[in-house]
Each structure stands twice: as structure tokens, then as C-alpha cells.
Z-matrix of the N, CA and C atoms (Angstrom, degrees):
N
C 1 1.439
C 2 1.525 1 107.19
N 3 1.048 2 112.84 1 140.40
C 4 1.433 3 121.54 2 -153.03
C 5 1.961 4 96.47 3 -103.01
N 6 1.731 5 116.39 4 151.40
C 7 1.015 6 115.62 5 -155.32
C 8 1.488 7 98.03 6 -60.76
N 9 1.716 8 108.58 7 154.10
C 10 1.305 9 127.59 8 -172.72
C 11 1.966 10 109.21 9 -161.43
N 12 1.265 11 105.31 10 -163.93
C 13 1.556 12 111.72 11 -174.26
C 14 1.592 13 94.51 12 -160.04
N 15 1.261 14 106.21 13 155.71
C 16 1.909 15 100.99 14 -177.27
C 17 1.369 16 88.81 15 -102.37
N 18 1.640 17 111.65 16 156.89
C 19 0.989 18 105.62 17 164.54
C 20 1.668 19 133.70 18 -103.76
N 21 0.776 20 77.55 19 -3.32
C 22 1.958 21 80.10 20 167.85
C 23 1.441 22 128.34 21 -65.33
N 24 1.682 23 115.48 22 -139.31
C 25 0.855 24 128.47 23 176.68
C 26 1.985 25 104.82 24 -100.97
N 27 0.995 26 127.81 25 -51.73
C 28 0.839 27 134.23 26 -145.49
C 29 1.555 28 118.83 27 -167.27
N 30 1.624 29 134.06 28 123.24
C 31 1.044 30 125.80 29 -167.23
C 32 1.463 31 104.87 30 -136.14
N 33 1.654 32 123.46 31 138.03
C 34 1.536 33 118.59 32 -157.71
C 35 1.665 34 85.02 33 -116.69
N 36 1.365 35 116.22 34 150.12
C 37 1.161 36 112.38 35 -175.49
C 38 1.758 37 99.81 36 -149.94
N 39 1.464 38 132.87 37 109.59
C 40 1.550 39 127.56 38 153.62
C 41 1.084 40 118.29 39 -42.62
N 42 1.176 41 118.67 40 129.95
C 43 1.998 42 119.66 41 177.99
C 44 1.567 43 83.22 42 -86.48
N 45 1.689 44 97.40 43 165.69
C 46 1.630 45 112.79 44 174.45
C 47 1.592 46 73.74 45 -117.69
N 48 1.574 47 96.83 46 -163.28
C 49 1.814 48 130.06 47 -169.06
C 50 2.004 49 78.73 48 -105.07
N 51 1.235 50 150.09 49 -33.46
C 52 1.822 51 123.57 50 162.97
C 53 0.916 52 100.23 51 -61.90
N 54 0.837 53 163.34 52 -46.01
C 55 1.822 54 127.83 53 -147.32
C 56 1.528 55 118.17 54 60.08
N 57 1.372 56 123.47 55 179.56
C 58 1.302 57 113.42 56 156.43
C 59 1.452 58 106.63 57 154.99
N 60 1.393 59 97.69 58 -16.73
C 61 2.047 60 134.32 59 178.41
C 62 1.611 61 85.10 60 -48.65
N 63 1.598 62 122.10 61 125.25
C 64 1.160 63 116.15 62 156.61
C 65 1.948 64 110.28 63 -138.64
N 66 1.438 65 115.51 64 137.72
C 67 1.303 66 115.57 65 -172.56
C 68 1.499 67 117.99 66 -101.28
N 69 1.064 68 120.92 67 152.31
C 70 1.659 69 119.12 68 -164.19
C 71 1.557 70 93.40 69 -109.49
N 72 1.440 71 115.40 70 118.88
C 73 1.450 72 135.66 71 -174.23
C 74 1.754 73 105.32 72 -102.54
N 75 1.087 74 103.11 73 165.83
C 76 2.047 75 95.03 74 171.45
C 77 1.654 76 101.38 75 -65.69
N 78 1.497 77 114.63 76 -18.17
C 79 1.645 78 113.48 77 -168.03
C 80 1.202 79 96.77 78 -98.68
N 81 0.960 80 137.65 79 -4.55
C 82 1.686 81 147.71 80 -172.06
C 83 0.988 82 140.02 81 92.56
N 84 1.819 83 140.08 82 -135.47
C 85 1.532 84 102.52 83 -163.31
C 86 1.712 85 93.78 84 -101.63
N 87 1.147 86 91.34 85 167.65
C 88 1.940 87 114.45 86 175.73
C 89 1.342 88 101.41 87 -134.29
N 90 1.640 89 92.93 88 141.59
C 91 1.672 90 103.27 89 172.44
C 92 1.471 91 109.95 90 -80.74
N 93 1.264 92 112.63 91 140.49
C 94 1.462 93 121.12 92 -174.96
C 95 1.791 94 94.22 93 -91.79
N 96 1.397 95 110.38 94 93.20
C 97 1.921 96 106.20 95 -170.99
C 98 1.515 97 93.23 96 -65.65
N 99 1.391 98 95.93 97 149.02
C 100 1.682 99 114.14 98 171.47
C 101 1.798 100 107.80 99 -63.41
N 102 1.202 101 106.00 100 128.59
C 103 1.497 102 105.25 101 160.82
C 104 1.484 103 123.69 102 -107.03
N 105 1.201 104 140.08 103 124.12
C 106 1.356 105 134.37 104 177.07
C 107 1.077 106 131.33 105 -29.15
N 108 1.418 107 152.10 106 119.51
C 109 1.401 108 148.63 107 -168.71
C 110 1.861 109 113.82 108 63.13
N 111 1.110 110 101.59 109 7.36
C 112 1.762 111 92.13 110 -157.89
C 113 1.679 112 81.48 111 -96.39
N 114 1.993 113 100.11 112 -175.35
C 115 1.011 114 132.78 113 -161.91
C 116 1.618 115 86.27 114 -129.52
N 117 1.705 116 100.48 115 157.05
C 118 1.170 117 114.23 116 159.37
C 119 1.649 118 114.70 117 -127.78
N 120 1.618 119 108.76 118 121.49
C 121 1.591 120 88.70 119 -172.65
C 122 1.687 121 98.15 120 -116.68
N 123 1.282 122 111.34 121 131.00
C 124 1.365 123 130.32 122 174.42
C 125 1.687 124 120.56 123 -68.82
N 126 1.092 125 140.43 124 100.84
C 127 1.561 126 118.84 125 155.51
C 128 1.228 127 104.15 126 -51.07
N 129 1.787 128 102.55 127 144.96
C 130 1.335 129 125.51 128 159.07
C 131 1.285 130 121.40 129 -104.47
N 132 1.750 131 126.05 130 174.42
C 133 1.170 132 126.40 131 174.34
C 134 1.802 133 122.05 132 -42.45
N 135 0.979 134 89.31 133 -55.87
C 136 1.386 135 98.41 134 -167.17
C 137 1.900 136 105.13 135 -81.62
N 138 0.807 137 130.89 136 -0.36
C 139 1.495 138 122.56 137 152.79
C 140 1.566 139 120.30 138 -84.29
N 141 1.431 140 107.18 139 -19.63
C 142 1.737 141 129.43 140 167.29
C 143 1.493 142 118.90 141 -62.63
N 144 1.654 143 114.36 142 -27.10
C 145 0.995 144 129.86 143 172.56
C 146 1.156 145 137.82 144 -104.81
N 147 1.780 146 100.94 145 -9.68
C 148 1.516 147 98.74 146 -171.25
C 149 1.373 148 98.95 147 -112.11
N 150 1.651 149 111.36 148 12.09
C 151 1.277 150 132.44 149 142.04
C 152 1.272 151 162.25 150 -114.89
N 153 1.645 152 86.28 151 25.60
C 154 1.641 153 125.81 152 -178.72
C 155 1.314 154 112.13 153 48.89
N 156 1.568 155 120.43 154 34.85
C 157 1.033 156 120.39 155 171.35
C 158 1.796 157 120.98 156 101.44
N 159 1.342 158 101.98 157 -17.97
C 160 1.750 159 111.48 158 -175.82
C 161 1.687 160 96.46 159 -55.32
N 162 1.343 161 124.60 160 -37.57
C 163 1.374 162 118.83 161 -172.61
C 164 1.701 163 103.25 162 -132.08
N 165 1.426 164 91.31 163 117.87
C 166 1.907 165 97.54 164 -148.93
C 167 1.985 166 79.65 165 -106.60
N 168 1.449 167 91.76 166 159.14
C 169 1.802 168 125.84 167 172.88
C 170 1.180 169 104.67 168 -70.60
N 171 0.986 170 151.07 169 97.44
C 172 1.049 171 139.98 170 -176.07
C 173 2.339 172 119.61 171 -87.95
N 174 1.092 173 108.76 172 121.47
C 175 1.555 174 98.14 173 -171.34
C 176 1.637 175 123.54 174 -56.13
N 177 1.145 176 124.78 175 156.91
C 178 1.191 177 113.80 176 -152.27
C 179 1.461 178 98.81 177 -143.98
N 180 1.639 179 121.22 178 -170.57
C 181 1.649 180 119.45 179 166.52
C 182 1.396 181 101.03 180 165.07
N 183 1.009 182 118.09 181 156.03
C 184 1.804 183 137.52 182 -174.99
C 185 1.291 184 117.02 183 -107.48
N 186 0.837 185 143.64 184 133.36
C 187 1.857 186 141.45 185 -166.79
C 188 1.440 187 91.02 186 -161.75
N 189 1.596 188 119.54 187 114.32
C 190 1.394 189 140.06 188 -148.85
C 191 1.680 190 86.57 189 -113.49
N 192 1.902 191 135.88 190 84.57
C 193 1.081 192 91.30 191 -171.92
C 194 1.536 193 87.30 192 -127.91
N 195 1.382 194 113.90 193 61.91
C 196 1.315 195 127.98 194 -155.08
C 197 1.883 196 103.19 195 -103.12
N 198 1.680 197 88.52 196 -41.59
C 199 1.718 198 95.45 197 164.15
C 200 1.555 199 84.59 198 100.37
N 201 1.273 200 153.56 199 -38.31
C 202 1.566 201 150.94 200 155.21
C 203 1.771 202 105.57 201 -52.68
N 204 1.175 203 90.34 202 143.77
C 205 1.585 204 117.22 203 145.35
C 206 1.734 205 110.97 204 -47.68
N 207 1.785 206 129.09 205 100.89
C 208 1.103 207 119.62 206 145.74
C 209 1.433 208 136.05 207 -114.46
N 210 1.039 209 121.61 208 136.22
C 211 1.683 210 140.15 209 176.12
C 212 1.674 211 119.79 210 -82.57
N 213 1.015 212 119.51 211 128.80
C 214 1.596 213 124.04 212 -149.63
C 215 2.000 214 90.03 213 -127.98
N 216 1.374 215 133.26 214 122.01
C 217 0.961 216 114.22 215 175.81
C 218 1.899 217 106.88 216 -145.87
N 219 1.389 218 82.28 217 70.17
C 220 2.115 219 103.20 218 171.67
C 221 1.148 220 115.97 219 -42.75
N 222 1.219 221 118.33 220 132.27
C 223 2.044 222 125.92 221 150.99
C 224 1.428 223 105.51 222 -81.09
N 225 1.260 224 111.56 223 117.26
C 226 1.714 225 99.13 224 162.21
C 227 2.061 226 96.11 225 -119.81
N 228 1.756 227 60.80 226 136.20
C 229 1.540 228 80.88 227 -172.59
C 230 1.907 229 109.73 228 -98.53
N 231 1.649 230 110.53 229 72.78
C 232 1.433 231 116.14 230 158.64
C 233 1.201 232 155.22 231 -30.20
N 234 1.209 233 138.10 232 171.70
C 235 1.516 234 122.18 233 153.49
C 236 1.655 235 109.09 234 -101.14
N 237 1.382 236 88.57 235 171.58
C 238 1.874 237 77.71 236 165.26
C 239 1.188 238 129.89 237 -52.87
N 240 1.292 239 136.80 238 150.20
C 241 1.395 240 142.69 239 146.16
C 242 2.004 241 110.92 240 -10.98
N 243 1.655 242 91.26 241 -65.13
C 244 1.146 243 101.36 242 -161.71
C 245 1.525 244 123.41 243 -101.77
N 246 1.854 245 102.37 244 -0.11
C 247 1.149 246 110.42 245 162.50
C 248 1.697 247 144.79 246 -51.99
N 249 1.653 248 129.33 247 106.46
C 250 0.698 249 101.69 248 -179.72
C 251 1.701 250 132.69 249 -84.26
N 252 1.270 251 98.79 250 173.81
C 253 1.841 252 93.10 251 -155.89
C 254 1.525 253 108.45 252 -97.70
N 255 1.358 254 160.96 253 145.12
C 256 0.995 255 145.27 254 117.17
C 257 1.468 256 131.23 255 -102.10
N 258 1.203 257 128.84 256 -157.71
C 259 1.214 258 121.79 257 -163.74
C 260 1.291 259 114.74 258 -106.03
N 261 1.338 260 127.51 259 135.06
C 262 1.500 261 121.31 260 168.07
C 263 0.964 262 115.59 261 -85.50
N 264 1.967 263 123.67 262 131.19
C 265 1.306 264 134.16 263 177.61
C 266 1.466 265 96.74 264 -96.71
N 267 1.597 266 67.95 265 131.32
C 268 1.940 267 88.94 266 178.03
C 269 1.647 268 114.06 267 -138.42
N 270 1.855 269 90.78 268 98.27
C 271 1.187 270 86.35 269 -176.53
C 272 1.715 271 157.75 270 -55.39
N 273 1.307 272 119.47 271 133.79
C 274 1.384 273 114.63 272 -170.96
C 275 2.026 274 110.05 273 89.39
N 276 1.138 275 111.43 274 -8.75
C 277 1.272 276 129.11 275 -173.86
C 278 1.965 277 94.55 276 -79.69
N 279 1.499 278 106.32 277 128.05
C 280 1.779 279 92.15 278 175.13
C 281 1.530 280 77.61 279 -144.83
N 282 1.635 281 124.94 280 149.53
C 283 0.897 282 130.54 281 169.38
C 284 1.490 283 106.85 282 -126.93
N 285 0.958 284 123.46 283 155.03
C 286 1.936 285 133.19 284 175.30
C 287 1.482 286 85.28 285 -98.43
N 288 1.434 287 94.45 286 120.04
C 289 1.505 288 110.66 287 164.95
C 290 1.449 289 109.56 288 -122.67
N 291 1.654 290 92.74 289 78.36
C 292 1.849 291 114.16 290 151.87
C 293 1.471 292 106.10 291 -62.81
N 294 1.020 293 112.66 292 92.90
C 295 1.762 294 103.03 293 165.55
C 296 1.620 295 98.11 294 -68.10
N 297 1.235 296 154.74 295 -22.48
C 298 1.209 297 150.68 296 -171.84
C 299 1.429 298 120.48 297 -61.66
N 300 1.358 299 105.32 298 -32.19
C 301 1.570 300 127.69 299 167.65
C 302 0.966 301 111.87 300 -128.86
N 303 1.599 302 121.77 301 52.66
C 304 1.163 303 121.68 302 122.11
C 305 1.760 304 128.44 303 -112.97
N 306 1.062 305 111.51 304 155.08
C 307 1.447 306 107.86 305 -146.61
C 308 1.499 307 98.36 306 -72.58
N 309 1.182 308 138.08 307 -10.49
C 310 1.644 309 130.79 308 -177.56
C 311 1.819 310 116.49 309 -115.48
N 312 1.655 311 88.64 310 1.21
C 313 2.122 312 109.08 311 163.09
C 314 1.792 313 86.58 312 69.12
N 315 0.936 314 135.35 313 -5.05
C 316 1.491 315 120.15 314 -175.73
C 317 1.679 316 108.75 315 -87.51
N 318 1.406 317 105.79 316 159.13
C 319 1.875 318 115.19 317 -162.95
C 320 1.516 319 81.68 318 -96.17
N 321 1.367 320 119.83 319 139.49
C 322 1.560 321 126.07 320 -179.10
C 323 2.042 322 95.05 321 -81.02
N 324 1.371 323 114.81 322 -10.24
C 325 1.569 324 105.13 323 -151.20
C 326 1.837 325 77.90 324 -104.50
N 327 1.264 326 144.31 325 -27.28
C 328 1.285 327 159.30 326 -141.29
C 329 2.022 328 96.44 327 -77.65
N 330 0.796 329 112.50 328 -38.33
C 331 1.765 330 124.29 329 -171.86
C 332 1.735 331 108.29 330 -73.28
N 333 1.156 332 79.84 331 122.73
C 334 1.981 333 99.30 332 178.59
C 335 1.568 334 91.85 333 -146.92
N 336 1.632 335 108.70 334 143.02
C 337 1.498 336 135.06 335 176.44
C 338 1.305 337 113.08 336 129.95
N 339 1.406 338 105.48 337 -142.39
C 340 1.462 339 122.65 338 -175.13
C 341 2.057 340 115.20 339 -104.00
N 342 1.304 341 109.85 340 173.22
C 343 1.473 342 92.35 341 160.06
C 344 0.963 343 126.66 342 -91.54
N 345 2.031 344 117.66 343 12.40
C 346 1.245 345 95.82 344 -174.69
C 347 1.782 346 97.26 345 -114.22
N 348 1.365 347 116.16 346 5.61
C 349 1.591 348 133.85 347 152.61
C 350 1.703 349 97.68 348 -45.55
N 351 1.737 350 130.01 349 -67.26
C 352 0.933 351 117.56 350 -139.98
C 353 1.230 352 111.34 351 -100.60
N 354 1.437 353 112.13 352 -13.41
C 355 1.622 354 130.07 353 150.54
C 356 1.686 355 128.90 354 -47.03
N 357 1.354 356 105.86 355 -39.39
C 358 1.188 357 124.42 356 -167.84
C 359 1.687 358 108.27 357 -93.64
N 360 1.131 359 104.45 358 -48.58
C 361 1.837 360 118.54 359 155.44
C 362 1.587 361 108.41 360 -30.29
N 363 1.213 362 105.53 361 -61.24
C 364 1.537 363 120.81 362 -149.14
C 365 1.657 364 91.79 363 -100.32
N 366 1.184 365 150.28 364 -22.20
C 367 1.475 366 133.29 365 168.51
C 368 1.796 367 101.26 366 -108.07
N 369 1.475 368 127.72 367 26.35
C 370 1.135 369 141.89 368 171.09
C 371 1.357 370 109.67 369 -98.47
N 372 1.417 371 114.79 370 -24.40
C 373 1.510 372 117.57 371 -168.72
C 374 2.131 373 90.60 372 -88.99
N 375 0.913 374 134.20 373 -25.37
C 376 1.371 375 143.40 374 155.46
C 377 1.241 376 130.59 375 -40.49
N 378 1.465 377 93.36 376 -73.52
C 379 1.813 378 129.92 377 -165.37
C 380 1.821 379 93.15 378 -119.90
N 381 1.103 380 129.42 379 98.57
C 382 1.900 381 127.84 380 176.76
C 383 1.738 382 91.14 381 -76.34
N 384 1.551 383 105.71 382 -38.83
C 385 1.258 384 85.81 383 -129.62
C 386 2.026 385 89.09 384 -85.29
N 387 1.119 386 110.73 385 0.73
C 388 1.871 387 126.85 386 -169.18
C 389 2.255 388 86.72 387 -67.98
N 390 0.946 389 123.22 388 -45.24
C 391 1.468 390 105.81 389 175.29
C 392 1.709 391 132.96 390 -58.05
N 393 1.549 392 81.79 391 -30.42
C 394 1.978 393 77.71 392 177.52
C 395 1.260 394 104.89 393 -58.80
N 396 1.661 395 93.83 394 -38.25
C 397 1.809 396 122.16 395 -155.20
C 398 1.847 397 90.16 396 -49.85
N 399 1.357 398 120.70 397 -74.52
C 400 1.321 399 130.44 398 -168.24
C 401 1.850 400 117.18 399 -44.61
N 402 1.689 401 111.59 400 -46.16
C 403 1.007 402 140.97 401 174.29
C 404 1.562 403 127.69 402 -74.46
């Protein structure tokens, strides 16, 4: 799976014994090694924002180079469709919001609507024509 970011809040993921989980650092990517019994939980977009960035998405990608067949089967834990979003104040928390260095150029403080506004935005730039479709 080619590099990406989830978009939610939060995504729970079982490690297997392949591996293949790799994270994109400012130094570049690192393998996320499998740990036994553990979980992997992802920030998503929208927890990046509804925390102006204090707890950022970090980019991600799959590289299968195990030589088996693997199956990947995530919880992402969303908001509603129709929930609207605001921001959590968290005190004493200040973040520099360089959108310039950040890897998707967007202002984490910039987002007003619903989650299914920022869902539809963001798999619209893909699929244009999936919004009429929904709407």
C-alpha cells in the first residue's frame, strides 16, 4: 500500500509475525518491527486537527517483502458522518502551524464542518465524481 495518512481519528491495527508497517520520519522511512501480541494504533487526520496539530498523522505504507500472501484488517475508529467537528483546547499546548513543512501543505487550525465535509474533500481529490454520487 502505497504512502498515505488515515483519515480519522484513530486506527487500531493487530501486528502479524511479517511486518512490513513502515513510518515516514523527517530522516525517512523506518520499519515499524512486528511485536508479539501488540497493537498498532495510527493517528488520523482528523485527531491532527481537532488538535491543531499537538498530535500529528503521521504518513505511513506497506511493503509486503515477506514473499507470503498478507491480509491487513484495521479498526478505524471515526467520527460520525455527520458530526460536526471542533477543536479541542488543550491547555498550555501551542503548536507552530508551518503548513509548509507539513507533508500534505494544509493548516491543521484551517477546517470547519462535518467529518463527512472532510472525508469527502479528501477522497474527492481521487474519485470527483463520488460527491455528487453521495449528495
Amino acid at each position: 500500500m502505497a504512502e498515505h495518512t488515515d483519515y480519522g481519528l484513530l486506527t487500531i491495527l493487530k501486528q502479524d509475525d511479517l511486518g512490513g508497517l513502515q513510518v515516514k520520519t523527517r530522516s525517512g522511512w523506518i520499519d515499524a518491527v512486528p511485536i508479539a501480541n501488540s497493537f498498532v494504533c495510527n493517528i488520523g487526520d482528523m485527531l491532527d486537527r481537532l488538535t491543531g496539530g499537538l498530535y500529528r498523522s503521521t504518513p505511513h505504507r506497506v511493503k509486503n517483502v515477506s514473499g507470503r500472501s498478507r491480509l491487513s484488517f484495521p479498526f478505524f475508529f471515526d467520527p460520525n458522518f455527520n458530526a460536526e467537528l471542533h477543536p479541542i483546547e488543550i491547555k498550555g499546548a501551542v503548536v507552530d502551524d508551518n503548513k509548509n513543512e507539513r507533508w500534505d501543505k494544509a493548516s491543521v487550525h484551517e477546517f470547519r464542518g462535518t467529518y463527512g465535509d472532510y472525508v469527502l474533500n479528501k477522497v474527492a481529490k481521487v474519485f470527483p465524481q463520488l460527491r455528487q454520487q453521495v449528495f
